[in-house]
DOFI-617463 format. One record per residue: residue number from 1; residue in one letter; x, y, z of N, C-alpha, C in turn. Coordinates in nm, 3 decimals. Layout:
BEGIN
@n->NUM&res->A&n.c1->X&n.c2->Y&n.c3->Z&ca.c1->X&ca.c2->Y&ca.c3->Z&c.c1->X&c.c2->Y&c.c3->Z
...
END
This chain:
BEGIN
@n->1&res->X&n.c1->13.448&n.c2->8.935&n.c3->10.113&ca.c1->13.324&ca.c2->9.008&ca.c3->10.093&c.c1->13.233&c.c2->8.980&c.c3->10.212
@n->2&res->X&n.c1->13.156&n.c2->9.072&n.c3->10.265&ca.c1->13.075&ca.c2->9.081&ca.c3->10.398&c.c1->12.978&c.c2->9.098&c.c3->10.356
@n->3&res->X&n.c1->12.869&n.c2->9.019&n.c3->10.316&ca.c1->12.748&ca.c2->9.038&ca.c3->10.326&c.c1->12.638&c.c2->9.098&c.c3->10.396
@n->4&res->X&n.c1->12.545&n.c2->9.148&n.c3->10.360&ca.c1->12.491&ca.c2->9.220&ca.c3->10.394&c.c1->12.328&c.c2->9.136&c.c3->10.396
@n->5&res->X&n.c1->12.292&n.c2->9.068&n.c3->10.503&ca.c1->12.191&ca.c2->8.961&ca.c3->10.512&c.c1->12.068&c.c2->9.050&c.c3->10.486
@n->6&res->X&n.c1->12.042&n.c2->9.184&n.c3->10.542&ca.c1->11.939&ca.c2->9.229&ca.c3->10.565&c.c1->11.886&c.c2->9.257&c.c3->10.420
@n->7&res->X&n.c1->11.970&n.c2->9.314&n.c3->10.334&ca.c1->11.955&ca.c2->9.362&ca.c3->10.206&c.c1->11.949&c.c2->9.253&c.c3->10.126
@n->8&res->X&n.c1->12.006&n.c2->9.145&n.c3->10.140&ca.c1->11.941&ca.c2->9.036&ca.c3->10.082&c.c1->11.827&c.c2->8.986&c.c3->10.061
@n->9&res->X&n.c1->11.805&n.c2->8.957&n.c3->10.197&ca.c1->11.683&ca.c2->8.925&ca.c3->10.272&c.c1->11.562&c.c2->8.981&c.c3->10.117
@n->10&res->X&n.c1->11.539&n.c2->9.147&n.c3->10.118&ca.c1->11.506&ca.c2->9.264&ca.c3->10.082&c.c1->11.490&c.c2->9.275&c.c3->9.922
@n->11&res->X&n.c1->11.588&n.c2->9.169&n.c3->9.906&ca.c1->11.613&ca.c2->9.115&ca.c3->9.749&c.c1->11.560&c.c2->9.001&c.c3->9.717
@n->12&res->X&n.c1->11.561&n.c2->8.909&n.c3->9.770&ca.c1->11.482&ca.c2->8.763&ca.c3->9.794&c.c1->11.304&c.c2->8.816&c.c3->9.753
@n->13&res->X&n.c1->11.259&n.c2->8.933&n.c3->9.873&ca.c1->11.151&ca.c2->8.923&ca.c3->9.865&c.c1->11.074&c.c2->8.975&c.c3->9.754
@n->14&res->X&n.c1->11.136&n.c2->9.106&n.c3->9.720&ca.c1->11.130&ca.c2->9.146&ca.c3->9.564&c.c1->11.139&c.c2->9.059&c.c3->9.460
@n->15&res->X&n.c1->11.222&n.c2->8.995&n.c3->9.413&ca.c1->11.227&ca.c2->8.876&ca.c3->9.330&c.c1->11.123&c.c2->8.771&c.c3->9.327
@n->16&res->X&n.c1->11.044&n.c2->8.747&n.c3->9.496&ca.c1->10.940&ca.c2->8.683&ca.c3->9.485&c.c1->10.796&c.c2->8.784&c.c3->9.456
@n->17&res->X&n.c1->10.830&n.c2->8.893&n.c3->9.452&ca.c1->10.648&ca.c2->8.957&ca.c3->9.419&c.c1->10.692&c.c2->8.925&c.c3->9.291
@n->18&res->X&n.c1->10.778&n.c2->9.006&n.c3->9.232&ca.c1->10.798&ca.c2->8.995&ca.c3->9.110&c.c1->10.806&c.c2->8.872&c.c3->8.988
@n->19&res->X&n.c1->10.869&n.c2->8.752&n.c3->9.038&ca.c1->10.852&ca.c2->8.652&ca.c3->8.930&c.c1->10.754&c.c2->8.528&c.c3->8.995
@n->20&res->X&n.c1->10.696&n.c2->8.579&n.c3->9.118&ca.c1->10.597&ca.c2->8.480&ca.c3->9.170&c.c1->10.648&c.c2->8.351&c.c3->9.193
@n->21&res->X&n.c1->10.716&n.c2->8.326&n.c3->9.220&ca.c1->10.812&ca.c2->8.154&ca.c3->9.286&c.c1->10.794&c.c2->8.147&c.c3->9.413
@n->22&res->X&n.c1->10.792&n.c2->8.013&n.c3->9.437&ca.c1->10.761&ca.c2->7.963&ca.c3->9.595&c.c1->10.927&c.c2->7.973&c.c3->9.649
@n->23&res->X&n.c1->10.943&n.c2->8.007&n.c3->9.763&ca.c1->11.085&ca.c2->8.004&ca.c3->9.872&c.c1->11.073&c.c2->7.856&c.c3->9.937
@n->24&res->X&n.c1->11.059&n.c2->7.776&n.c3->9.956&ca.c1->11.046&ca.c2->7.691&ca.c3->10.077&c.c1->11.144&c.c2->7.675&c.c3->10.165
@n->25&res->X&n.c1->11.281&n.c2->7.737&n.c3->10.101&ca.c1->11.403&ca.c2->7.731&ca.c3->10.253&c.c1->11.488&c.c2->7.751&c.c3->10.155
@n->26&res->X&n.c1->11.558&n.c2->7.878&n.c3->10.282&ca.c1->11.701&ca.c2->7.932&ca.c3->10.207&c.c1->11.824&c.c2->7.920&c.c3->10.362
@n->27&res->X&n.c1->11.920&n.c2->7.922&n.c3->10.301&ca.c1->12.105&ca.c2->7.925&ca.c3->10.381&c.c1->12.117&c.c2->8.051&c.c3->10.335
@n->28&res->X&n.c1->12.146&n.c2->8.134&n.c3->10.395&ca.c1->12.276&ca.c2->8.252&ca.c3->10.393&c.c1->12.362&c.c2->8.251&c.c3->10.442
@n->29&res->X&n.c1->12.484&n.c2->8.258&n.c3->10.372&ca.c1->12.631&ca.c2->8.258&ca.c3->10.445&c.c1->12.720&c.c2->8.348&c.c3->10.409
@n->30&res->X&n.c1->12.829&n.c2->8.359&n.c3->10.443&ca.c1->12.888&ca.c2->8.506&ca.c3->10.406&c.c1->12.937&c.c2->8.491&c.c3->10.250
@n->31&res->X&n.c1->12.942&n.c2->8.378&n.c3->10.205&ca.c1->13.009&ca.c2->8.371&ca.c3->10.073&c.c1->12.928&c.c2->8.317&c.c3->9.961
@n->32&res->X&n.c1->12.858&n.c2->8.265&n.c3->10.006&ca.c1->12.698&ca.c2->8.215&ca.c3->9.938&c.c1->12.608&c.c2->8.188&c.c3->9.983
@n->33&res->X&n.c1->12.481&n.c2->8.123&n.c3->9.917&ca.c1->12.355&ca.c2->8.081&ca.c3->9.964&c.c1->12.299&c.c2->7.967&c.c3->9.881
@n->34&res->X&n.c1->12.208&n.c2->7.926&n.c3->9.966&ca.c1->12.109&ca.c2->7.789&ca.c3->9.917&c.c1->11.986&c.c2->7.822&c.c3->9.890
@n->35&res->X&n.c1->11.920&n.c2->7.776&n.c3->9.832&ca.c1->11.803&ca.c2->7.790&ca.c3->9.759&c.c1->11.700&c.c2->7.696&c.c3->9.746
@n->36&res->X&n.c1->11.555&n.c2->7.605&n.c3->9.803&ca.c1->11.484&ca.c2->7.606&ca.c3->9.707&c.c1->11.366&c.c2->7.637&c.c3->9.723
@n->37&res->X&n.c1->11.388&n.c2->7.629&n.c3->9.572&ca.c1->11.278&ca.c2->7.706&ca.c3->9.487&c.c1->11.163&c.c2->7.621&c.c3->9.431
@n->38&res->X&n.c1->11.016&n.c2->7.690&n.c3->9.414&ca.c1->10.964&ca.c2->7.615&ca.c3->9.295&c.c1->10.892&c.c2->7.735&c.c3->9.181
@n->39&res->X&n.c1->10.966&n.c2->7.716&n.c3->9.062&ca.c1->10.892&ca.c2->7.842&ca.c3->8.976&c.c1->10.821&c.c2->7.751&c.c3->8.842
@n->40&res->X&n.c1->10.712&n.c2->7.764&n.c3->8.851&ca.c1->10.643&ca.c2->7.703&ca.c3->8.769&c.c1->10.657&c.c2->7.803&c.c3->8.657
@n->41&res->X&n.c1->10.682&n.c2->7.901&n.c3->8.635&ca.c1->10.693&ca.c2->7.969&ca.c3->8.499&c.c1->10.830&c.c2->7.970&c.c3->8.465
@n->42&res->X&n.c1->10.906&n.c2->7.890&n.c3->8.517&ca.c1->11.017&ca.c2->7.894&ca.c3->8.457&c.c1->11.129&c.c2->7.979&c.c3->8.422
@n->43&res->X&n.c1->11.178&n.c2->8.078&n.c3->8.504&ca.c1->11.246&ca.c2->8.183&ca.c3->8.566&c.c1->11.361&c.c2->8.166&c.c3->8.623
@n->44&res->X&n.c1->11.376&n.c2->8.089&n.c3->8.610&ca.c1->11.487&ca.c2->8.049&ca.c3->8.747&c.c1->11.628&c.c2->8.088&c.c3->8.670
@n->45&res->X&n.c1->11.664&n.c2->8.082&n.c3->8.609&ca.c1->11.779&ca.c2->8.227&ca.c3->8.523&c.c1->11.776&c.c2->8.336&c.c3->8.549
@n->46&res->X&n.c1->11.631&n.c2->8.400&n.c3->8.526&ca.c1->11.610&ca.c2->8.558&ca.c3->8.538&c.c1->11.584&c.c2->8.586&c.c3->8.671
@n->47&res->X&n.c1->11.538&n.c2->8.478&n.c3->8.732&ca.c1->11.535&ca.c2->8.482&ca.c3->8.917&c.c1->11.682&c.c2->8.534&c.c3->8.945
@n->48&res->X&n.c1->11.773&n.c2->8.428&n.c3->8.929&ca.c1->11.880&ca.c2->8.407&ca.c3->9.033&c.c1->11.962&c.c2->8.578&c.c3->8.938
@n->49&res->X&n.c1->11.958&n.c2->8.566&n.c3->8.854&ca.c1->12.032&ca.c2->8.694&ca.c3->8.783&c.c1->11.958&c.c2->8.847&c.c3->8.805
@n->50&res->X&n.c1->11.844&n.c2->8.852&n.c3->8.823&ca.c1->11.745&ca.c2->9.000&ca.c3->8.875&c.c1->11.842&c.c2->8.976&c.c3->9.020
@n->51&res->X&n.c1->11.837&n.c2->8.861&n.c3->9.133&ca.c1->11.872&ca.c2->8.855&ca.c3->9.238&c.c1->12.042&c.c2->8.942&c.c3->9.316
@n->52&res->X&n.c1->12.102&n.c2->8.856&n.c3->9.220&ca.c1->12.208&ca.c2->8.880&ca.c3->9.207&c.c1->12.269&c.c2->9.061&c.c3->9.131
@n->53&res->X&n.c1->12.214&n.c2->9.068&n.c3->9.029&ca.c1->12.254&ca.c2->9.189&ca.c3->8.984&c.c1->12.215&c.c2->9.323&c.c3->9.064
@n->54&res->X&n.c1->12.106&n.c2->9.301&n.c3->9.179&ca.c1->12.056&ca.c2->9.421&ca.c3->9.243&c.c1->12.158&c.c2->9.394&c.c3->9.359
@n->55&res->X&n.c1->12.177&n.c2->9.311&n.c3->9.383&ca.c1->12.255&ca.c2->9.286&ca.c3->9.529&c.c1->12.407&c.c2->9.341&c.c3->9.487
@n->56&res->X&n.c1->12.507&n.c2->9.298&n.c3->9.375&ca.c1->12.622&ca.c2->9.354&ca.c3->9.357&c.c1->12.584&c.c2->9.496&c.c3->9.334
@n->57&res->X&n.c1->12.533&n.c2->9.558&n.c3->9.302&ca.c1->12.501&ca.c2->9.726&ca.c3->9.214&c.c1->12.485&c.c2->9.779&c.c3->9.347
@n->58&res->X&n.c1->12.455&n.c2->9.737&n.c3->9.447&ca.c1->12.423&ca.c2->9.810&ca.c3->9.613&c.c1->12.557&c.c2->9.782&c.c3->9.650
@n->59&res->X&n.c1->12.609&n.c2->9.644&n.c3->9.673&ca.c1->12.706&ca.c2->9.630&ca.c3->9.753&c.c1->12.826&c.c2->9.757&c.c3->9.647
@n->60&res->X&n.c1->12.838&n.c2->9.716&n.c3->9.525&ca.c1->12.939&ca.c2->9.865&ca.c3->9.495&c.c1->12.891&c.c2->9.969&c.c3->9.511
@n->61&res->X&n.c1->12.774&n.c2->10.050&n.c3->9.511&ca.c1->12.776&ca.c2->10.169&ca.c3->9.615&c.c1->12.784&c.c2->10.194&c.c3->9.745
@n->62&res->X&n.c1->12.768&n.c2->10.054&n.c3->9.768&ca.c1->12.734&ca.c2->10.066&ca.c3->9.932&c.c1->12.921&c.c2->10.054&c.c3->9.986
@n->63&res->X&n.c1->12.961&n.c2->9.985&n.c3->9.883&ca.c1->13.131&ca.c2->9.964&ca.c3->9.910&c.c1->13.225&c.c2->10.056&c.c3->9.879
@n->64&res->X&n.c1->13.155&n.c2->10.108&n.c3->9.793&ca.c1->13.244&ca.c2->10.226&ca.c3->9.680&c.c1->13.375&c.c2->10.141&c.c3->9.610
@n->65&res->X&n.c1->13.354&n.c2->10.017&n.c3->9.580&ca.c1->13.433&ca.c2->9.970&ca.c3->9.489&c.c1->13.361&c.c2->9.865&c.c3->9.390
@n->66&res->X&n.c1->13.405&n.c2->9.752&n.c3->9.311&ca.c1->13.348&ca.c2->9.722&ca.c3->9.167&c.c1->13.406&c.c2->9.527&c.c3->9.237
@n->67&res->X&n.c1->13.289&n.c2->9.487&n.c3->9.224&ca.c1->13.325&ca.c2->9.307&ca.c3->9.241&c.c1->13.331&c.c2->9.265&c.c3->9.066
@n->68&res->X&n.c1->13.451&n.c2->9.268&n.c3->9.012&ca.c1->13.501&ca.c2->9.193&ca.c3->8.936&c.c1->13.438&c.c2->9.104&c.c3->8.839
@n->69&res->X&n.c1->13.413&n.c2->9.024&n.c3->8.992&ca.c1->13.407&ca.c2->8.863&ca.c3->8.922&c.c1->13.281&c.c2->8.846&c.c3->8.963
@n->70&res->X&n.c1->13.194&n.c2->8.784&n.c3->8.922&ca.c1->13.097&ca.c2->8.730&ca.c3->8.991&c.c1->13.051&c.c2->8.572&c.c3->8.955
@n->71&res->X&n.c1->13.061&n.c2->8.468&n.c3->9.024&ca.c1->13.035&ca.c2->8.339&ca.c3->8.970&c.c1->12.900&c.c2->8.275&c.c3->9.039
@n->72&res->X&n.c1->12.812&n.c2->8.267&n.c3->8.910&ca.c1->12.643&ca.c2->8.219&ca.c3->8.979&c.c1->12.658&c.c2->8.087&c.c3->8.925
@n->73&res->X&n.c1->12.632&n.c2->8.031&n.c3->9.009&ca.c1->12.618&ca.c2->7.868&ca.c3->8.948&c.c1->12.520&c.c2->7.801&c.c3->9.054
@n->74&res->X&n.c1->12.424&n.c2->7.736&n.c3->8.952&ca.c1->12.309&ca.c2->7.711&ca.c3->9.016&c.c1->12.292&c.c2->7.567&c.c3->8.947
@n->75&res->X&n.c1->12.221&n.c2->7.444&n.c3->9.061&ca.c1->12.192&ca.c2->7.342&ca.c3->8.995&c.c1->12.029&c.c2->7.315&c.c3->9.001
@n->76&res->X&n.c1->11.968&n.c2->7.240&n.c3->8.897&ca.c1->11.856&ca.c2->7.229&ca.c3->8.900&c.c1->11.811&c.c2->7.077&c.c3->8.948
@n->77&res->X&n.c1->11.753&n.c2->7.076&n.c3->9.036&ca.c1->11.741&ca.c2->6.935&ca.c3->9.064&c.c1->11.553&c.c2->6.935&c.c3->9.107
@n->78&res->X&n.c1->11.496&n.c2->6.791&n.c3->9.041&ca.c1->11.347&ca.c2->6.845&ca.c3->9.076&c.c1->11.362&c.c2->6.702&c.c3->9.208
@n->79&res->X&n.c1->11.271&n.c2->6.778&n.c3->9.284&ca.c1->11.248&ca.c2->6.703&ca.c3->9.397&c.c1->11.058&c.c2->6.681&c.c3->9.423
@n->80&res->X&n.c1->11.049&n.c2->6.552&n.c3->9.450&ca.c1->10.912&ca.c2->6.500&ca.c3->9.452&c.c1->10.831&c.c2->6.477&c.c3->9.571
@n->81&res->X&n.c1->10.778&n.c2->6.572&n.c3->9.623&ca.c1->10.727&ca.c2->6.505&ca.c3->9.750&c.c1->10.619&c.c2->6.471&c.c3->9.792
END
């Protein structure tokens, strides 16, 4: 699968008007990405899944075929600084 950074990108930022969460630093790579986050309302399910579900629904039109599988796995770790 070839990612498509720009449209990501595009998705990231939507997801942030929309559920209002801080970015402080992301990885994009062709097969996944890094994340963190801080969502004080507590989103971070409906974050990473709004994220994700707009990005496959483009890439199959944009591909003209159907990704299967999709595996989101996300860890929560709080960090104190």
């Amino acid at each position: 699968m070839s990612i498509d950074f720009n449209k990501f990108l595009k998705e990231i930022n939507r997801t942030k008007k929309a559920y209002r969460y801080k970015l402080y630093a992301y990885v994009l790579m062709p097969n996944h990405a890094h994340f963190i986050i801080n969502d004080v309302n507590d989103n971070l399910s409906t974050i990473m899944q709004s994220l994700s579900v707009s990005y496959i629904t483009y890439f199959n039109k944009k591909k003209t075929t159907i990704l299967r599988l999709l595996y989101i796995l996300y860890t929560i770790r709080q960090a104190y600084l």
